[in-house]
N, C-alpha and C positions, 0 to 999 in steps of 0.2 A: 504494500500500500504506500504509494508517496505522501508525504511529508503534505503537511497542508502550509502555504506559500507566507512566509512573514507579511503583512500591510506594510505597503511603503509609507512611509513618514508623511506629510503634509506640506508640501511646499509654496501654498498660495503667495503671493506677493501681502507683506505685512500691509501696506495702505490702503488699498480694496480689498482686506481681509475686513481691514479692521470700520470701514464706511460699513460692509456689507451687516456685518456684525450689529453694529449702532444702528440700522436702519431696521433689520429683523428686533430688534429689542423692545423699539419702538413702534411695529408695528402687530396686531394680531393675524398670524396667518397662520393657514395649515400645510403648504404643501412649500417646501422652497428646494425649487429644480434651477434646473439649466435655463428653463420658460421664464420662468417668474424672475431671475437674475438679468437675461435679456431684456424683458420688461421695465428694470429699473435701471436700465443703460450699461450694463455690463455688456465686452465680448464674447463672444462665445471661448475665446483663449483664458478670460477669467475663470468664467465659470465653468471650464474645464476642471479646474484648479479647487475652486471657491468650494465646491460641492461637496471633493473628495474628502478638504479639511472638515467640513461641516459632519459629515458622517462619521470621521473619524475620530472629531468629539462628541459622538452621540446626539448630537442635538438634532441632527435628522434620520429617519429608519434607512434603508437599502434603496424605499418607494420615495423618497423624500418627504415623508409624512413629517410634523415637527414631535418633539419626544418630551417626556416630561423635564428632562434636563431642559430643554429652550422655553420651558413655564418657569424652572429657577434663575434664569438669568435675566427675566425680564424687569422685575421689582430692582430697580436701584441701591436700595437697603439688602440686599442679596446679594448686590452681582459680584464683588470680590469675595467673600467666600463660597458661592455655587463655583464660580470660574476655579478656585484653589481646586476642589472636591473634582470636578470635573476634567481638569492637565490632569491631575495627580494619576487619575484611572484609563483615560485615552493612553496616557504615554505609561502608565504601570511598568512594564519591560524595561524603559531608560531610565526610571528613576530607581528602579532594581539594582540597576550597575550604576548612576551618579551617587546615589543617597538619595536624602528627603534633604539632606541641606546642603543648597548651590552653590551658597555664598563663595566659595571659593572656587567655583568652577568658572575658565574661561568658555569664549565662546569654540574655540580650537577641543578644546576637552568636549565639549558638546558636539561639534561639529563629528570628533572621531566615534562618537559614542555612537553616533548615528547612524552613520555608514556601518559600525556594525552591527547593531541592533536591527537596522532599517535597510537591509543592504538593494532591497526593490530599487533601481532608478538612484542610487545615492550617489554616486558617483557626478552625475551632473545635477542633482537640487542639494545635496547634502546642508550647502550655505544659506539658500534661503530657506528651507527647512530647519536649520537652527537658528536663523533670523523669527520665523515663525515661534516657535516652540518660547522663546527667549521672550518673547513679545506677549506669548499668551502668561508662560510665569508672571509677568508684572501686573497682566489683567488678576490677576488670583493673589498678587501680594507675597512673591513667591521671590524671594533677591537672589540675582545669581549677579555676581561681579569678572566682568569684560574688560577686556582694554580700555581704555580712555578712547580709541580709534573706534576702535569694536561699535562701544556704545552709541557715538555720534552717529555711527554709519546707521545703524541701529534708529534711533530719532530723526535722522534726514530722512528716511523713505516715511517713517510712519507720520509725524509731525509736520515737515513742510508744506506748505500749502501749493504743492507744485511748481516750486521753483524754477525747473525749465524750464516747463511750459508757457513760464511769461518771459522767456526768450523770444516766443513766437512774436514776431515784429508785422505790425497789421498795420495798411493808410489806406483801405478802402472805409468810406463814407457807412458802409451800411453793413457790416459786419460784425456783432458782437460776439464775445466768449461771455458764456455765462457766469463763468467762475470769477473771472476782471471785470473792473469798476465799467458799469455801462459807459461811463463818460469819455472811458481809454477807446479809443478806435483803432479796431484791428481791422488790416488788408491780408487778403487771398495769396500775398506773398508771404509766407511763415517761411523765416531764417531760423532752423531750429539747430543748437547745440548741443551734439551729442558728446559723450564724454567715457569713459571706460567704465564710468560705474553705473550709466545709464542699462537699464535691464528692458528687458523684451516688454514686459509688461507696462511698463513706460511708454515706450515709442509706440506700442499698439496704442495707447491712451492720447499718446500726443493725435497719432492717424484718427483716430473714434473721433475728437473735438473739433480737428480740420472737417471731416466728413458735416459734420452736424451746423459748423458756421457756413458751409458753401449751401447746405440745406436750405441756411434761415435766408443764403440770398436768394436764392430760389424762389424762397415764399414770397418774398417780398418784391420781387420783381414781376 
């Protein structure tokens, strides 16, 4: 009889994890798929991603039905300790080999723990997989201590308000982004900076907002 196959670890992108997160919290729903991610403006490359981590902490069935876990996370007065109870039992395996306490764990030490615990696809997500993981410990109150590097890199993706993206350089008259001050006018020429630590998820996000501004001239024309 073969071996039944470890779950690959979660690699969603920490900033559309964590909107995705905030928006289910606040809203009551039952079924959250690939559909209903599309529906709130996600690409299908997120919620590729989105779904897997969501099952992978219980909060949705195999059906994406939502599970009693996504009724403890919703109450505010709940959400760090459900989010503790919740890491601790999704990743049960990793924290079998880290301990229960991180505090001195880098993100390197996590990162190897991964790849073996998690060894499905680790090889190419392992990083944002422990960017992930790392990101959900703090939703739950949960300290693990990173590089000073680590950590930053860590709060740029999740924190920033799209920094890039307001690279993108716009002088058409009728073009708004929604996310920039309606008053900024952006043009059909987007000058976009990319940079090494720029991720796929990103430039898919930058492409999604181009898409959606040549739309509204569309409408509007």
């Amino acid at each position: 009889m073969n071996a039944e196959p470890k779950p690959r670890a979660p690699y969603a992108s920490v900033r559309p994890f964590e909107e995705v997160l905030k928006k289910i919290r606040n809203l009551k729903v039952t079924v959250i798929d690939n559909k209903k991610l599309m529906e709130f403006g996600y690409t299908k490359y997120n919620a590729n991603s989105i779904i897997p981590a969501l099952k992978f902490l219980h909060l949705i069935d195999s059906q994406g039905r939502v599970t009693e876990s996504y009724s403890k996370i919703r109450p505010d007065s709940k959400y760090q300790e459900s989010m503790s109870q919740i890491v601790k039992e999704a990743y049960k395996p990793l924290f079998k080999v880290l301990g229960d306490d991180l505090s001195g764990k880098t993100k390197k030490d996590i990162t190897d723990e991964i790849i073996s615990t998690y060894p499905e696809g680790a090889k190419t997500s392992s990083g944002q997989a422990a960017n992930l993981f790392i990101w959900l410990c703090g939703q739950g109150g949960i300290e693990v201590v990173v590089e000073k590097r680590q950590v930053e890199g860590v709060k740029k993706e999740v924190k920033s308000p799209k920094p890039r993206l307001q690279k993108a350089h716009i002088e058409s008259s009728s073009i708004y982004q929604s996310d920039v001050d309606k008053n900024q006018v952006l043009s059909t020429n987007f000058n976009i900076s990319i940079t090494k630590d720029t991720t796929e998820d990103e430039i898919l996000e930058i492409m999604k907002r181009i898409k959606r501004a040549v739309n509204r001239l569309n409408d509007e024309g």
